[in-house]
C-alpha positions in Angstrom: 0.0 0.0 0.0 1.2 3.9 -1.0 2.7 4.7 2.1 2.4 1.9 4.5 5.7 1.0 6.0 7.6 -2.7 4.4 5.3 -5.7 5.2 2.5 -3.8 6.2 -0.6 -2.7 4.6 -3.7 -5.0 4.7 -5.9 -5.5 1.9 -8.9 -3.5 1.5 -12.2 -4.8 0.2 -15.5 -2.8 -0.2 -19.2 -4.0 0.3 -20.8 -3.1 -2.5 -24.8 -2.0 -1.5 -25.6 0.6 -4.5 -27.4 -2.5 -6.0 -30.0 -2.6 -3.4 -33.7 -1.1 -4.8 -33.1 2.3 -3.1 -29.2 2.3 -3.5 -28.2 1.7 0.0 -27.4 -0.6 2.7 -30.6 1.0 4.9 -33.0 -0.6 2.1 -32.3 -3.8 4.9 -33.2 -1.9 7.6 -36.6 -0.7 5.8 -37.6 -3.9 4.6 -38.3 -5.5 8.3 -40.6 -2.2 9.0 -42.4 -2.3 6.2 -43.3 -6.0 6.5 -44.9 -6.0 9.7 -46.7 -2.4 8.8 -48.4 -4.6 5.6 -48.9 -7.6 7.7 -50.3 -5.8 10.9 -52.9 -3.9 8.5 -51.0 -0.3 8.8 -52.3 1.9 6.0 -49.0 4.0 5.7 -45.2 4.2 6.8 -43.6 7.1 8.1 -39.7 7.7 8.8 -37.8 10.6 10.0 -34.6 11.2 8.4 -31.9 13.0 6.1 -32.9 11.2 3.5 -30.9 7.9 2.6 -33.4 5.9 4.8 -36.0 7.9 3.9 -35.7 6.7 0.4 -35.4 3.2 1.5 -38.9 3.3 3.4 -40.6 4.8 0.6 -39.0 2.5 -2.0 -40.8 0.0 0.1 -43.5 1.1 0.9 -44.3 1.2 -3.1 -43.4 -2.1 -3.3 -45.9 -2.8 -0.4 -48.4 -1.0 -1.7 -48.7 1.4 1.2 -48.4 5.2 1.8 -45.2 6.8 2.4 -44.2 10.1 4.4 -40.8 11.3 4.7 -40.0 13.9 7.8 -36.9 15.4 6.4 -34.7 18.0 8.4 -33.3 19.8 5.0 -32.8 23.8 5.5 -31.7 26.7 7.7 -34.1 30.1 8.1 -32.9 31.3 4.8 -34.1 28.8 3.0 -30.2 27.1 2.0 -30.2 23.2 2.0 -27.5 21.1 1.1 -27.7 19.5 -2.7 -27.0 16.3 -0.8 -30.2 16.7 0.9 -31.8 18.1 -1.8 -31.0 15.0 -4.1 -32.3 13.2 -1.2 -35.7 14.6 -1.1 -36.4 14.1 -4.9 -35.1 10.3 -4.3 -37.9 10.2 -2.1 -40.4 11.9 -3.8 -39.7 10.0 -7.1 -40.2 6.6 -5.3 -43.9 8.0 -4.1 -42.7 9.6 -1.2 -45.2 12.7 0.5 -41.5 14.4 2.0 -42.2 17.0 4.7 -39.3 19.4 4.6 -38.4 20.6 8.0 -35.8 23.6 8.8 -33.0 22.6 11.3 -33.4 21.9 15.0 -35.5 19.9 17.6 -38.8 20.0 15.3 -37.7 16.6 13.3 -38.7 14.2 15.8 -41.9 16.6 17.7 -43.3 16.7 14.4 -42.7 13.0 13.2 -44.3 11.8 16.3 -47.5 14.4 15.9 -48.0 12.9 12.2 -47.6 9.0 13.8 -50.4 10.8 16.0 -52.7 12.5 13.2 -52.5 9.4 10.6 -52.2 6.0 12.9 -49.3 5.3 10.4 -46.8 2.8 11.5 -43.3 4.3 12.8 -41.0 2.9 10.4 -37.7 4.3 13.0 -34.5 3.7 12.1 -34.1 2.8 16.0 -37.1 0.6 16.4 -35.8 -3.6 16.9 -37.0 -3.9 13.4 -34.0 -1.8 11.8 -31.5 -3.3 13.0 -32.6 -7.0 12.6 -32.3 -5.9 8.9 -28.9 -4.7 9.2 -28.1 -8.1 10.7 -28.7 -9.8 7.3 -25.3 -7.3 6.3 -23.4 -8.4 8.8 -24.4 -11.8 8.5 -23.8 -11.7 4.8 -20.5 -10.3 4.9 -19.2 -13.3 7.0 -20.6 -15.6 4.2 -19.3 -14.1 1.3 -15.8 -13.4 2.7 -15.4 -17.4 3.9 -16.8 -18.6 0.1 -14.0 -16.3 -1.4 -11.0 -16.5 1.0 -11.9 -19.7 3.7 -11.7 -16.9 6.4 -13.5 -13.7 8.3 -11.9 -10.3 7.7 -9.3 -9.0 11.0 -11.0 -5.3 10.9 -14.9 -5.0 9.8 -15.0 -0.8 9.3 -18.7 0.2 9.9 -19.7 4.4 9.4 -21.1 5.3 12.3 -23.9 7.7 13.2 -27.1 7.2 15.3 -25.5 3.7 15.9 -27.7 1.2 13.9 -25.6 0.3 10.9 -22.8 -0.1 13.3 -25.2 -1.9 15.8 -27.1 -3.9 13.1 -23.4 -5.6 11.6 -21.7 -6.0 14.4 -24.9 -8.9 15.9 -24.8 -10.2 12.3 -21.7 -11.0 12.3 -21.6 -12.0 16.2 -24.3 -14.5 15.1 -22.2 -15.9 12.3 -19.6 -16.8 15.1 -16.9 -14.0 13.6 -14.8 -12.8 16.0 -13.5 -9.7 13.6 -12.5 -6.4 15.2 -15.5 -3.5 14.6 -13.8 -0.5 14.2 -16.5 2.5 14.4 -15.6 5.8 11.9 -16.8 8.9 12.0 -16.1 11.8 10.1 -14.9 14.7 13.0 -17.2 17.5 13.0 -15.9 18.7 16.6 -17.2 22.0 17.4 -20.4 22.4 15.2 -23.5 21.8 16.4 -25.9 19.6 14.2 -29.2 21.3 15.8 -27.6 25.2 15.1 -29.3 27.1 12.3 -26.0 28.9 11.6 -23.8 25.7 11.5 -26.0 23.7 9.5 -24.6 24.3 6.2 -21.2 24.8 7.7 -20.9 21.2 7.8 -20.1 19.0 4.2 -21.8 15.5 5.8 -25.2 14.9 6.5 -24.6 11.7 8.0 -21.7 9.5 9.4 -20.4 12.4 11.6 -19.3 13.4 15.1 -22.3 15.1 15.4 -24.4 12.7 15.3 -22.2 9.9 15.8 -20.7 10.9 19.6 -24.0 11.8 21.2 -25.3 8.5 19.7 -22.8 6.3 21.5 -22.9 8.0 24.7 -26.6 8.1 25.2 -28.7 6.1 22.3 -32.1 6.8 23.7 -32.0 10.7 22.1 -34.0 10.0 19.2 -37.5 9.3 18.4 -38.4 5.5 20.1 -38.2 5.4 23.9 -35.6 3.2 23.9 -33.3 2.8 20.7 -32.7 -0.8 19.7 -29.2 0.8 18.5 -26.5 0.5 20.7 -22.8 1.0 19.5 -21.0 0.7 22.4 -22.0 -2.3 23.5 -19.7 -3.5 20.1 -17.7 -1.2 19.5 -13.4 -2.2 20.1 -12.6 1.2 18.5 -13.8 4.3 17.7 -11.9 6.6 14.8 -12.6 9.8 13.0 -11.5 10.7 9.8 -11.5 14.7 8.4 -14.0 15.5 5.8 -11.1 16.3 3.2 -9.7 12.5 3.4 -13.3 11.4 3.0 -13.7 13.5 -0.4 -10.3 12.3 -1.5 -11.3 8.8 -0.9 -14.4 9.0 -2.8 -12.1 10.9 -6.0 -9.6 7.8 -5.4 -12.4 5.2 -5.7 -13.6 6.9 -8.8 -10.4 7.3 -10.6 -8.7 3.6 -9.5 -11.0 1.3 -8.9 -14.3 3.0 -11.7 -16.4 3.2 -8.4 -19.0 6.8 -7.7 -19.9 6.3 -4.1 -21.6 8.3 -1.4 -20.2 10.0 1.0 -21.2 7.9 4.1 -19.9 4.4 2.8 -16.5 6.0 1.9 -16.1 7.7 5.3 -15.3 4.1 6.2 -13.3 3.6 3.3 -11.2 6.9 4.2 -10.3 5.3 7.9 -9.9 1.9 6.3 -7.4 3.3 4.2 -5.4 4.8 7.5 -5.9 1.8 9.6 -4.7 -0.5 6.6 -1.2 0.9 7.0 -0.9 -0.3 10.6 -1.8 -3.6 9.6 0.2 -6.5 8.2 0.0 -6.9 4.3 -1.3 -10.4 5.0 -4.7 -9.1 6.7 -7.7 -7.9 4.9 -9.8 -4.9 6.5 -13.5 -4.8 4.8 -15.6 -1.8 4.6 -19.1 -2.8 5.2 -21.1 -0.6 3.4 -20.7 1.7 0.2 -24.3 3.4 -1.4 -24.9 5.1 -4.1 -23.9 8.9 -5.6 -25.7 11.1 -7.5 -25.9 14.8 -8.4 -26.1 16.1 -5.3 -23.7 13.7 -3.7 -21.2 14.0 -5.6 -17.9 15.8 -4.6 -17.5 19.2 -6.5 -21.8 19.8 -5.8 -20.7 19.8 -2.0 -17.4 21.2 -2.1 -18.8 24.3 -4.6 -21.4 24.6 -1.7 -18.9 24.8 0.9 -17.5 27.5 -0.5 -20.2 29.6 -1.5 -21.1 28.9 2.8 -17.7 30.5 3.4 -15.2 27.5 3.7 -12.1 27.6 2.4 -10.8 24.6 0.2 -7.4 24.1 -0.5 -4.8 21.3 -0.7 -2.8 20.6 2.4 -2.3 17.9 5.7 -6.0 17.6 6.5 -4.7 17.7 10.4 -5.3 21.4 10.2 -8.8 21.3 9.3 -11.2 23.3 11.4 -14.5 22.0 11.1 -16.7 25.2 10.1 -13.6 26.8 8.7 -11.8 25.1 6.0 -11.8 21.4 4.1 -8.3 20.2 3.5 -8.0 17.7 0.8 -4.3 15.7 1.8 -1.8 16.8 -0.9 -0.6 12.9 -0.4 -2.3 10.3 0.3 0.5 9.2 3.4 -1.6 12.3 5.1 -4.8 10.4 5.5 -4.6 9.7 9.4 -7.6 8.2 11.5 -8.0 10.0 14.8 -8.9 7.7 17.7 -11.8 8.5 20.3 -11.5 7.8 23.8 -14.3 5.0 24.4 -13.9 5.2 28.0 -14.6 8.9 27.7 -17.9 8.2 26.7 -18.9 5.2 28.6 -18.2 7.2 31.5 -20.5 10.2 30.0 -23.3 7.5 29.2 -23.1 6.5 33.1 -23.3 9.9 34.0 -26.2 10.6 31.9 -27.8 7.6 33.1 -27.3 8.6 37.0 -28.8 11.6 36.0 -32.2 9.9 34.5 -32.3 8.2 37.2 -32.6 10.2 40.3 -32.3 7.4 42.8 -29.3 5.3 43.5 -28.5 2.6 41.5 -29.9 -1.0 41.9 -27.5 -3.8 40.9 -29.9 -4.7 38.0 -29.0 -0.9 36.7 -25.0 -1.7 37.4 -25.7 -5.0 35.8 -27.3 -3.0 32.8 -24.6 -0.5 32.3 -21.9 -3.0 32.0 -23.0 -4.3 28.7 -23.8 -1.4 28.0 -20.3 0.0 28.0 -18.9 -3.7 27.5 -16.9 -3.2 30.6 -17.3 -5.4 33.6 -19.6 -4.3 36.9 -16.2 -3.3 38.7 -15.7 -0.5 35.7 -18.9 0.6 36.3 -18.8 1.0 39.8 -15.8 3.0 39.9 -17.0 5.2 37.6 -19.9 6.0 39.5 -18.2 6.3 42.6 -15.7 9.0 40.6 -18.9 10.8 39.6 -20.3 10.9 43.0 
């Protein structure tokens, strides 16, 4: 590999999901919803969401022969969305999607649940149990595919990682195939914007498979709109990376130009940290990137990078370590730049016990101690240290 060190470099495969009928991975994850909304007599679907899984739900839902409505989050108060977002929408309109187009900020989920309330429609969550049981046929899947081909599970599975599901959803499909592969969680670092900030919104490049989303996630899962979110990445998480959003671009122009490949943006965030993680691994592993999706106008690189600058980012060549979220997007003038940044895991398992003491109000029974161990994947001794630290 360009710029790994003699004897290392690990092979990098992709998991190709464009092919799926909405052109992701989360067409898995709809599927399982959709199913038990037909067979429980539901009249409708609705999902909240940027868009990708949006897509997937209305695609079908078509198929299903049931009505479709799409909460999207897609603009600031003036009006500006993102042409991924954008591209989004029309995906879901054009598979018979009714999209409701929300500006950014707390309303996505309040109004999502009044809908559920106004039309009895079934609540096609990415978070409900039913998501991420679909996702378990990719993880499953990938352990299949990989022991026909090479009589052996990949070292490193690489899973994008956001509100936790795709992540969550892999990682018991593969645990289910009896694979004992490392899941390495990536995230593309957004540190210091805030995803629910009217000025920040379009300061950002990624919609999904960010810091923004994908750091509040892991430390407390039940922020989104199911009391209790069937997605829980740190209970399989054994590492957590970001990657900056210049490497991710470069990635995606690399796939293109090498390999004949237009990808999303979400499926090559992992693909960008594969690439750094690959160099400290020996050339005789193989590293797999779970998920790639499909690309289209608005997703494609120079739509979003042209946006960025008309938002006021500055776009240059450079060592994507001095990008500033917000500021500038640093595409690495080599590709020996391209660095994964590792998260502290115990930092957030200690700020999901803390939240979690805070919910609570009482003092914790040893069925709650018991509760937040797997939940962190620590023993009970971790976890009672930490609270005795916090108290």
């Amino acid at each position: 590999m360009h710029g790994a060190k003699p004897g290392y470099g690990a092979r990098i495969f992709i998991k190709d999901e464009a092919a799926n009928p909405s052109g992701s991975f989360k067409v898995r994850r709809a599927a399982t919803s959709i199913y038990h909304a037909k067979k429980l007599g539901f009249k409708g679907v609705i999902s909240a969401t940027s868009g990708n899984y949006g897509a997937a739900v209305a695609s079908q839902a078509a198929m299903a022969g049931l009505k479709c409505i799409v909460v999207q989050e897609c603009y600031d108060s003036h009006g500006l969305g993102q042409p991924e977002i954008i591209e989004k929408a029309r995906k879901c309109e054009a598979l018979g999607a009714e999209v409701v187009q929300l500006s950014v900020g707390p309303e996505l989920f309040y109004k999502f649940l009044l809908l559920l309330e106004e039309t009895g429609y079934f609540n096609a969550s990415l978070y409900t149990p039913f998501g991420i049981a679909g996702i378990e046929t990719l993880g499953y899947e990938i352990s299949t595919q990989f022991q026909e081909r090479f009589g052996r599970d990949p070292d490193v599975v690489v899973c994008t990682n956001a509100g936790g599901g795709n992540l969550t959803g892999t990682a018991r499909g593969l645990l289910k195939a009896k694979v004992a592969s490392k899941i390495v969680g990536a995230s593309v670092n957004l540190a210091g914007l805030h995803m629910a900030s009217d000025g920040q919104f379009n300061r950002k490049s990624f919609t999904t498979g960010h810091t923004g989303f994908g750091v509040p996630f892991s430390s407390w899962p039940d922020r989104s709109d199911v009391p209790r979110s069937a997605a829980r990445p740190l209970r399989y998480m054994d590492r957590y990376v970001t990657i900056t959003q210049g490497s991710v671009f470069y990635m995606t122009e690399t796939l293109a130009s090498l390999e004949g490949l237009e990808k999303g943006p979400a499926g090559n965030t992992s693909l960008a940290a594969a690439f750094a993680l690959a160099q400290e691994m020996s050339e005789d592993q193989m590293i797999l990137v779970q998920e790639t999706e499909y690309t289209g106008a608005g997703k494609h690189v120079q739509p979003q990078l042209s946006f960025a600058r008309e938002n006021g980012i500055r776009v240059f060549l450079g060592d994507p370590k001095d990008e500033i979220p917000g500021e500038n997007l640093i595409l690495p003038s080599h590709p020996s730049l391209i660095k994964a940044s590792e998260v502290d895991l115990d930092h957030i398992r200690k700020s999901l016990i803390k939240t979690a003491l805070g919910n609570c109000g009482t003092a914790p029974t040893e069925a709650d101690i018991a509760f937040l161990a797997e939940e962190t994947r620590k023993d009970e001794a971790f976890v009672r240290k930490v609270i005795v630290e916090l108290t």
